[in-house]
N, C-alpha and C positions, 0 to 999 in steps of 0.2 A: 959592268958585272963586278959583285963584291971579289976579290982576291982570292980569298980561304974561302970556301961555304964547308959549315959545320956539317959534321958525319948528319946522316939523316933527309938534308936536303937534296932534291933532287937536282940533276946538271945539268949544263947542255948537252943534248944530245940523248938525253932518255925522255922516254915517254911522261907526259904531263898525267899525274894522278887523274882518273875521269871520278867525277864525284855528281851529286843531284844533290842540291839546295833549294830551300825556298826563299824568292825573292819579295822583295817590297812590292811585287804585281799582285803577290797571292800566288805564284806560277811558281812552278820548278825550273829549274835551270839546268841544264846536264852540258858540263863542258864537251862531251862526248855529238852534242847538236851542233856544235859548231867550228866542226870540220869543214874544209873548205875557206876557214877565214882566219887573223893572226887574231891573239886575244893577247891582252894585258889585265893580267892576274895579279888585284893586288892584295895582301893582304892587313889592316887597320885594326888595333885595339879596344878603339871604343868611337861610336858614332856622338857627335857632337861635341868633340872635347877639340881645343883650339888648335892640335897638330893633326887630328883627323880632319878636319874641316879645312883646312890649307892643304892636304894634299887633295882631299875629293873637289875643293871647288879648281885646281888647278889642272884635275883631269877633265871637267866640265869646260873650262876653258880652251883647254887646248883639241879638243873633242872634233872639230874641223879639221885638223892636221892627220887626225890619226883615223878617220873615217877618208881623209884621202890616203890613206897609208892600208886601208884593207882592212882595218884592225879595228876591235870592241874593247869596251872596257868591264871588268867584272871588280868589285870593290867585297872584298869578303872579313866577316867582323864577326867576332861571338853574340854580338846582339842579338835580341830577339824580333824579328819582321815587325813590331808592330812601333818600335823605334827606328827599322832602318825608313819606316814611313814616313816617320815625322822628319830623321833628318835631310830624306831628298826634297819631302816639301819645301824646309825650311830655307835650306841652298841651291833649292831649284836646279839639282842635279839632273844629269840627263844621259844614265846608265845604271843599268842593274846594280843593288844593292841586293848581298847573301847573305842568307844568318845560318852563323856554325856555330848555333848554340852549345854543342858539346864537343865544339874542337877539334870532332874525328879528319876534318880535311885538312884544318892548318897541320894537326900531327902527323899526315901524312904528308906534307908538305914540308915538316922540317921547320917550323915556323912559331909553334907551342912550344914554351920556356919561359925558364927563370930572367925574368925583371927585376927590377930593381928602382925603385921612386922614393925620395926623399928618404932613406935611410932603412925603405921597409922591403922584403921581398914578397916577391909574389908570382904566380905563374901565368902565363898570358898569353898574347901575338908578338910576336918578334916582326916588327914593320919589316916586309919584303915583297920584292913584286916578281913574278915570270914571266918572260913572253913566252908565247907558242906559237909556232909557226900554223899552216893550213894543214898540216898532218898528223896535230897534234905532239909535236916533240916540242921540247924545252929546248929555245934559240938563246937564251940570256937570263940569267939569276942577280937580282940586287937583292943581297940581306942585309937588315938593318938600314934598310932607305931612310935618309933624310926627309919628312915633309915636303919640304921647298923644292927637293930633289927631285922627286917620286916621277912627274912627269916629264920634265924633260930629259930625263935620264931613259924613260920609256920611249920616248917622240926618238931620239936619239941612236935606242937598240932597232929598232924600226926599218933604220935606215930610209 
């Protein structure tokens, strides 16, 4: 878990925002359905770009561990569904891709803000992941995950 999390983000120990997305299936997704099981929540910038794609293929890989761990994976990006398509096709992902296309869940998540790339600003995802336990509370907050990180920093909250 990050150290400080910035005012806005949610803790351990409070309840995970329940939100309904549409996914790369065509389907909605409502965090609120899956009760009963841990989820890793994460959220990415932009699909297909070379630090989004090292974290998603390293949750793809490590996908065996954390399905013996009780746990799903939800990957959530301002994209819009019809590129979260192309890029599970592409990395042959094997979990739900969300599109928040207007941000209302990252914001609620504390995770919408000011970036910063090659000298320009701009507003965005702030890479972070939550677990949530089977009762929907927030067990663990990473803001500002490293790519490389993302995963086994998750495998690891998991216990």
């Amino acid at each position: 878990m990050s150290a400080e999390l910035p005012a806005g983000v949610p803790h351990p120990g409070q309840p995970a925002p329940d939100f309904a997305l549409p996914s790369d299936s065509g389907e909605i997704v409502r965090l609120s359905d899956l009760r009963g099981k841990r989820v890793i929540l994460y959220f990415y910038p932009k699909a297909m770009t070379s630090g989004c794609t090292v974290q998603a293929c390293a949750f793809r890989d490590a996908m065996p561990q954390i399905e013996a761990k009780g746990a799903v994976v939800l990957g959530v990006s301002p994209d819009p569904v019809k590129d979260l398509v192309k890029f599970k096709q592409k990395e042959n992902l094997n979990f739900p891709l969300l599109s928040d296309e207007d941000h209302a869940v990252a914001e609620r998540y504390g995770v919408w803000g000011e970036n910063s790339m090659y000298g320009r600003t701009y507003m965005g995802i702030n890479r972070s992941q939550f677990i949530i336990d089977e009762t929907g509370t927030i067990v663990d907050v990473d803001y500002k995950v490293a790519p490389k990180e993302s995963a086994p920093e998750a495998l690891e909250a998991l216990g």
